[in-house]
N, C-alpha and C positions, 0 to 999 in steps of 0.2 A: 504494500500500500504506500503509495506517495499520497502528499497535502499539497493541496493548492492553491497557493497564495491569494488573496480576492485580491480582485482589478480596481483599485481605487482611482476613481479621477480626483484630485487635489491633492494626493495622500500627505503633502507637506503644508500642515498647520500651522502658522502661529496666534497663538490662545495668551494674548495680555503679554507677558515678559516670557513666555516661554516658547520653544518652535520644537514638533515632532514631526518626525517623517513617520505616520502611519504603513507605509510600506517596508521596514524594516523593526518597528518596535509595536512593543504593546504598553498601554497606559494602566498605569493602578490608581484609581478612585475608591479615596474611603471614605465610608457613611460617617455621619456625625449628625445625628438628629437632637435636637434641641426641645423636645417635648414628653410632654410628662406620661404618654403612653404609646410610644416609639415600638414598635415588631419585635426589637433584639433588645435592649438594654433596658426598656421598663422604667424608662425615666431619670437614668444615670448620669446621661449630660444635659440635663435641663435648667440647670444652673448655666448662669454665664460664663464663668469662670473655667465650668470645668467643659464647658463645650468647649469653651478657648483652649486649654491646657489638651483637652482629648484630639481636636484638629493639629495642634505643633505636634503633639508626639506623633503622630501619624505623620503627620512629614517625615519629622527624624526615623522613623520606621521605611523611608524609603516610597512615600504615594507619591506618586506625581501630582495627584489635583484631590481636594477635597471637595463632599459634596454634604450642604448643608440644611436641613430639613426640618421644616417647623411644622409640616403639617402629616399625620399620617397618610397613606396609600387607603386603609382598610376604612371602610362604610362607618358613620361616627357623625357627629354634630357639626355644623359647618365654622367654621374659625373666625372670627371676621379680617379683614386686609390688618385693620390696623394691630392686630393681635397679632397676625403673624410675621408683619414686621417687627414687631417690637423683639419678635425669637431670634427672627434673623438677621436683620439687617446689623444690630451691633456685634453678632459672630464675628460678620463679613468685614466688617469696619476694624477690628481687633488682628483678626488672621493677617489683614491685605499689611497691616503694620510692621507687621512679623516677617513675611513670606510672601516669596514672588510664586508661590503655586497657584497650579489653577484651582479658581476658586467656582464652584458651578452652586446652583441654589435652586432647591426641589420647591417648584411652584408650578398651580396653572391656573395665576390669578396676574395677570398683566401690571397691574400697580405694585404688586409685590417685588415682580421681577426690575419695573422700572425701577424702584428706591433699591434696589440690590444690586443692581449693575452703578447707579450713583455711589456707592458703598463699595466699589471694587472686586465686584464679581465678573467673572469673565463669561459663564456660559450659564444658560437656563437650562435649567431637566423638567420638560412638562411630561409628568406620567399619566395626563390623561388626552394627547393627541389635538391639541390646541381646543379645546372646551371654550375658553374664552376667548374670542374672536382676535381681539383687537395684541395679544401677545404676541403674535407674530410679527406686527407693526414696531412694538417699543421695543424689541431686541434690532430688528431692521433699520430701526435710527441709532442707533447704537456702534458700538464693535463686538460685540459678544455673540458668541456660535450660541446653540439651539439646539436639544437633543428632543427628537420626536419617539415617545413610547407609544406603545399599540397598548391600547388598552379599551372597550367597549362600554362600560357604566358612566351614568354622569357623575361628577365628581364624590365620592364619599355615600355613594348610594350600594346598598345589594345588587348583585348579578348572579342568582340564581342558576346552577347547572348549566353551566355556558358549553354549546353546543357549537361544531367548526364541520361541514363537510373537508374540508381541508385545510387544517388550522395556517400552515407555513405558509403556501397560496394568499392563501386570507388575511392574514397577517400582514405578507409583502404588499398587497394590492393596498391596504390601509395605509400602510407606512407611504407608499408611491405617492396616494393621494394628498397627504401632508405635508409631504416634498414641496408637492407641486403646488399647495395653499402657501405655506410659507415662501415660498419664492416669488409668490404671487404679491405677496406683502412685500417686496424686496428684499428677504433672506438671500444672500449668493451661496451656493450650493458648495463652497468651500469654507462653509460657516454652519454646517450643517451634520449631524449626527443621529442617527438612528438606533432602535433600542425593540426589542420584539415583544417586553415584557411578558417575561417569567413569569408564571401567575398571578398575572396581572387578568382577571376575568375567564381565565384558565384554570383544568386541571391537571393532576401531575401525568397526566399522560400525554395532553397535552403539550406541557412546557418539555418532557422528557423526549418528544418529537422533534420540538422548535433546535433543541442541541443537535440530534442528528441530523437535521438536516436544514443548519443555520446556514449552509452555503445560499438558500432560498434566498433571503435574506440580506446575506454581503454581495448577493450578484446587482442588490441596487445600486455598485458601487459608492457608498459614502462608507464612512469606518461606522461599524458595528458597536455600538456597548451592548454588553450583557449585564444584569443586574441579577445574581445567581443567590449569593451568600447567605447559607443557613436558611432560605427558603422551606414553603411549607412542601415543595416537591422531592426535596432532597430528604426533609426527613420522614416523609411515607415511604420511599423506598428501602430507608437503612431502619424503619422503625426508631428514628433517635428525638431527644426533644430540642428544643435549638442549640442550647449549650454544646450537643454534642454532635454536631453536623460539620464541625471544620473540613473531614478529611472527604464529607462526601461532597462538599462545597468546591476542594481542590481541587478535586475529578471533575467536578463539572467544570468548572471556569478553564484547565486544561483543556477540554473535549473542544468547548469554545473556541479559544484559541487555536487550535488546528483545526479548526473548521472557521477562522477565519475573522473572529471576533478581535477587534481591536484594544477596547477600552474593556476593565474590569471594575465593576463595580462592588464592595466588598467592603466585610467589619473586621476581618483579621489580617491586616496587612502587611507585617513583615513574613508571614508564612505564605501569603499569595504572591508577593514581591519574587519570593526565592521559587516556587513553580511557576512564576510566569516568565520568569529569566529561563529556567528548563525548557518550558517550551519552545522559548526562542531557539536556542541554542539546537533543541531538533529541527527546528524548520529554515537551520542555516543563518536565520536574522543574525545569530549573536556568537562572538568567536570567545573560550572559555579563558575564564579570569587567569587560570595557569594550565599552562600544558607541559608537564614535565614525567608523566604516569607511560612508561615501555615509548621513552626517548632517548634515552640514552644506553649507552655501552655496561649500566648496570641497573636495575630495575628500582623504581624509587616507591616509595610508600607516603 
């Protein structure tokens, strides 16, 4: 079996102070949600401080971009804008003081995203497919990329037994369509990032599909994020409860990655940093930090 590389057109990004060539590397994105009933930590970094304190060590841990979230994904009470600036936008304003990483901010509320790219964020992660009309426009006046998630509910609502005669199909024509709204708005399509969401309105057979056959997907040309980590897919399969989904979380974000996914999105980031360096390193992207192992005239350990 060979892997093969997705055909990106733009594949060299620069995102605020930093520049990647998506055609030779993969991006590590770590979570840091700022709310008091967050998926994974259960309200751990809802404090300001320690949001701020949990984004630096995740740099020093080696992410490339943080991504920062004030609001849940899961069906719940609606937030109102000014509430969930108030989560976010001082994160952003703290971090950008710190660190020229990229800073990206989980919203799909267009005022939110405005006073957050004013705050020094570089890119929006809307996980519900541009919901709100007008967000496409206020990143488009902007300089900040755009990550378009597949996702089907209105924002924070149920979606009941979600049904796909062919989820990936289905998926990519969604994603296509948002492409082509957001560019409508004057997004440039070298400012643009896609996302298939993982259980996003999905079930684990589903999302366990969307990995095999993510090439669907990266053939739209733009780099790929996945957002995998400790999902509820991973842990139906391994029977684990979040805490202990790290190693099936690894496998998947790998699987990703050789099939093409660019950006990782992820809570454990020095351990996804060092398998996503492996994966490179199989798909030729990355040459190894030391090659000294049956090089020489005596064999070295």
């Amino acid at each position: 079996m060979s892997f093969v590389l997705p055909s990106l057109r733009n594949a060299r990004r620069t995102i605020g102070d930093r520049t990647f060539d998506f055609s030779r590397r993969v991006a590590v994105m770590a979570i840091v949600n700022r709310t008091p009933d967050s998926f994974y930590d259960a309200g751990a970094n809802y404090a300001l401080e320690d949001a701020v304190a949990a984004s630096l060590r995740a740099v020093r841990s080696g992410a490339d971009w943080i991504d920062i979230g004030g609001v849940p994904f899961a069906p719940g009470d609606p937030l109102s804008v000014e509430e969930e600036c108030e989560r976010v936008v001082p994160v952003v304003e703290a971090l950008r003081a710190e660190s020229d990483v990229v800073i990206s901010v989980d919203t799909f509320h267009s005022e939110v995203a405005r006073r957050s790219i004013a705050a020094g964020a570089t890119v929006i992660n809307d996980t519900t497919g541009l919901s709100d009309p007008n967000l496409a426009r206020v990143v488009a006046d902007s300089a900040a990329s755009l990550i378009l998630v597949h996702s089907r509910a209105q924002p924070r609502t149920q979606f009941a037994r979600p049904q796909y005669d062919d989820v990936a199909i289905e998926v990519r024509d969604f994603l296509q369509s948002r492409v082509e709204r957001a560019m409508d708005a004057g997004v440039p399509d070298d400012r643009l990032f896609v996302d298939p969401g993982h259980d996003l309105n999905k079930n684990t057979l589903h999302s366990l599909e969307l990995t095999r056959r993510l090439d669907v997907i990266t053939d739209l040309g733009l780099p790929t994020l996945v957002a995998l980590s400790n999902k509820d897919f991973i842990g139906e399969v391994l029977e684990k409860p979040k805490r202990q989904r790290l190693e099936g979380s690894l496998a998947a974000a790998v699987a990703c990655v050789l099939n093409g996914a660019r950006v990782v999105r992820v809570h454990e980031v020095a351990e996804t940093v060092d398998a996503v360096r492996m994966a490179e390193a199989i798909l030729g992207l990355r040459e190894p930090a030391v090659l000294k192992h049956n090089m020489s005239d005596a064999n070295e350990r």
